[in-house]
C-alpha positions as CSV (number, residue, x, y, z in Angstrom):
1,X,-7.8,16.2,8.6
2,X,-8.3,15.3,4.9
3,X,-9.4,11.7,6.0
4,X,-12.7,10.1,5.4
5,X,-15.4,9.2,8.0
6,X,-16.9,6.1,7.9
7,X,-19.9,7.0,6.7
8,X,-18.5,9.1,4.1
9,X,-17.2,5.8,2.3
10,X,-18.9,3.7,-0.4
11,X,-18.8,0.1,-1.7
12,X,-17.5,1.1,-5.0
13,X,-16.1,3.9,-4.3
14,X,-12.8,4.8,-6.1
15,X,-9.1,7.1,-5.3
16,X,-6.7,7.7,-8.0
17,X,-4.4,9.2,-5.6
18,X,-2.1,12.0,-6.8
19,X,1.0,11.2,-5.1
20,X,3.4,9.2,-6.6
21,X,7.1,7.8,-5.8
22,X,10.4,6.9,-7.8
23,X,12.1,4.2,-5.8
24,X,16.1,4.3,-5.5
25,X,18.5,2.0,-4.4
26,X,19.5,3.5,-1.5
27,X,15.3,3.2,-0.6
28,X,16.1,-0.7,-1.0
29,X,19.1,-1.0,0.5
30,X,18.4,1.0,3.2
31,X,15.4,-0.9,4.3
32,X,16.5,-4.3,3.5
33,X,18.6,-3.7,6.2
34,X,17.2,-1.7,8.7
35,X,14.6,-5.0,8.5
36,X,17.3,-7.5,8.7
37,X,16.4,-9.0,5.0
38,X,19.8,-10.0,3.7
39,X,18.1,-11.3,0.5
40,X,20.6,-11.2,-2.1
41,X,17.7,-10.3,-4.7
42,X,17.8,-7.0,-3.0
43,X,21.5,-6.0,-2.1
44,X,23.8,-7.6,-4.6
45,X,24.1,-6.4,-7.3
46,X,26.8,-8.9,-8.9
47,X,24.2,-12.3,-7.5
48,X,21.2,-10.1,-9.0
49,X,22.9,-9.7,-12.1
50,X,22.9,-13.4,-12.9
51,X,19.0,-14.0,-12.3
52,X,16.2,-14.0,-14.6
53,X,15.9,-10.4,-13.8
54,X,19.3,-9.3,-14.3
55,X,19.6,-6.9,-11.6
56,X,17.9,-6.3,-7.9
57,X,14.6,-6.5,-6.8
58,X,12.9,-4.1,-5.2
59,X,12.4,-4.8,-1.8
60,X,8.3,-6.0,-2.1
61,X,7.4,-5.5,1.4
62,X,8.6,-1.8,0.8
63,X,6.5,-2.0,-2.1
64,X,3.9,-2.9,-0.3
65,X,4.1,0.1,2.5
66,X,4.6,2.8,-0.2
67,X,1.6,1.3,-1.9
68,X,-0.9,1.4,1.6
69,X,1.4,5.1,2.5
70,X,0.4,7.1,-0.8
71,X,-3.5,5.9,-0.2
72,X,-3.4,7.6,3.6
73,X,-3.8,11.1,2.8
74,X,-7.3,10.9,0.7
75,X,-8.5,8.0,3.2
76,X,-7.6,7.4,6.5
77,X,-5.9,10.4,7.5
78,X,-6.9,11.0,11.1
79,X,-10.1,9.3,10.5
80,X,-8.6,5.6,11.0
81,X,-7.9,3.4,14.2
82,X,-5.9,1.2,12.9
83,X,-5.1,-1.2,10.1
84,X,-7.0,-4.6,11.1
85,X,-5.6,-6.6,8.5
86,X,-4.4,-7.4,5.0
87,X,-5.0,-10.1,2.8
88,X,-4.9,-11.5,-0.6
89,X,-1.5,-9.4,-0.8
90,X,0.2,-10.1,-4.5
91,X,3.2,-8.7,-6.0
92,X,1.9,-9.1,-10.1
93,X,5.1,-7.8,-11.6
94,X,8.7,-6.7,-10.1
95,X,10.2,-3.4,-9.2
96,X,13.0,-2.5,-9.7
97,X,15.3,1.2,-8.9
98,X,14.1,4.1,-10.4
99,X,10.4,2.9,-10.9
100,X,7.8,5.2,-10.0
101,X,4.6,3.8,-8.2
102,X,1.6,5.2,-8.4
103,X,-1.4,3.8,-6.2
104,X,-5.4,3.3,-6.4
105,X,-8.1,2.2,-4.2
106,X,-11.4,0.6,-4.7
107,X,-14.1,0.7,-1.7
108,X,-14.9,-3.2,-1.7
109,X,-16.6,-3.6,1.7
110,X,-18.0,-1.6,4.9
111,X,-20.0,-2.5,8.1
112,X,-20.7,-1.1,11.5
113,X,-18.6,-2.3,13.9
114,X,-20.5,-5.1,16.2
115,X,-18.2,-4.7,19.0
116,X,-17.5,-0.8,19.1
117,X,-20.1,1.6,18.6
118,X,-19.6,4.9,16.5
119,X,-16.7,2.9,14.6
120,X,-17.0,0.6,11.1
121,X,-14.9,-1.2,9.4
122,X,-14.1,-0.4,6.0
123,X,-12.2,-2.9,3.2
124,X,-9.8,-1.2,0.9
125,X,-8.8,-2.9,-2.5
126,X,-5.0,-1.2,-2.7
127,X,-3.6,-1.5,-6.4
128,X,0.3,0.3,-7.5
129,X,1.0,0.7,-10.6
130,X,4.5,1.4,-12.6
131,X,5.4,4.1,-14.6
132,X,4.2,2.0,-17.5
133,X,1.2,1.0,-16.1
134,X,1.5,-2.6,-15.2
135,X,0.5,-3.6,-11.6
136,X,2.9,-4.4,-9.2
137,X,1.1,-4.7,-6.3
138,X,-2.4,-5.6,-4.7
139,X,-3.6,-6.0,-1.1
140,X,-6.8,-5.9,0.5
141,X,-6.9,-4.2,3.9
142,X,-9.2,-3.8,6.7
143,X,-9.2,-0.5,8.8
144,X,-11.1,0.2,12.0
145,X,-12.2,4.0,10.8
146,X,-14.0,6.0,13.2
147,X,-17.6,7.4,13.0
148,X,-18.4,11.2,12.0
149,X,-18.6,12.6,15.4
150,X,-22.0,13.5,16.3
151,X,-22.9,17.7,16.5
């Protein structure tokens, strides 16, 4: 697995990760509903139009798992145990269809776990980005990451 070990992170360390995602409106729509958010903002279209955006939102807790999904596979991929926790989670700037979202992490924390030995706990600074650069989204999360195994 492409994942990192706990050891193998850094405070400081940084991922521009490659992937990156255009978001449609059938994205929006589609989870808006499947998570029983009938926000106008986000399904319609003729309500969004008359807002100080002038069409819908994008959905921003979508935003926010596309933002924490693109960071997996240079991170966490089979290396974590789960997610612990997110804080200080901002949405800067909106989204809206047909933005693309690109994402970057900062290292911002790490410690041995007290609790569970050959685990730490690692504190990811999550940042996405638009296709014209401007932020969009921040979170902090905590993940539970598992020690390199021993030989």
């Amino acid at each position: 697995m492409p994942g990192l070990y706990f050891e193998e992170f850094h405070v400081g360390q940084e991922f521009h990760h490659a992937f990156s995602r255009t978001v449609t409106e059938m994205d929006n729509t589609m989870f808006s509903l499947l998570t029983m958010n009938p926000q106008p903002l986000h399904i319609d279209a003729h309500f969004s139009e008359n807002t100080e955006f002038g069409q819908r939102l994008f959905n921003s807790m979508y935003t926010l798992g596309i933002m924490i999904g693109m960071t997996v596979y240079d991170t966490t991929l089979g290396t974590t145990i789960g997610n612990l926790g997110m804080t200080e989670v901002r949405f800067p700037k909106p989204v809206f269809h047909g933005d693309t979202l690109k994402a970057h992490t900062k290292v911002v924390g790490k410690r041995e776990s007290k609790s569970r030995p050959n685990q730490g706990i690692v504190e990811f600074e999550h940042t996405a980005t638009n296709q014209r650069g401007e932020v969009v989204a921040i979170c902090r999360r905590s993940g539970l990451m598992h020690c390199k195994p021993k030989a």
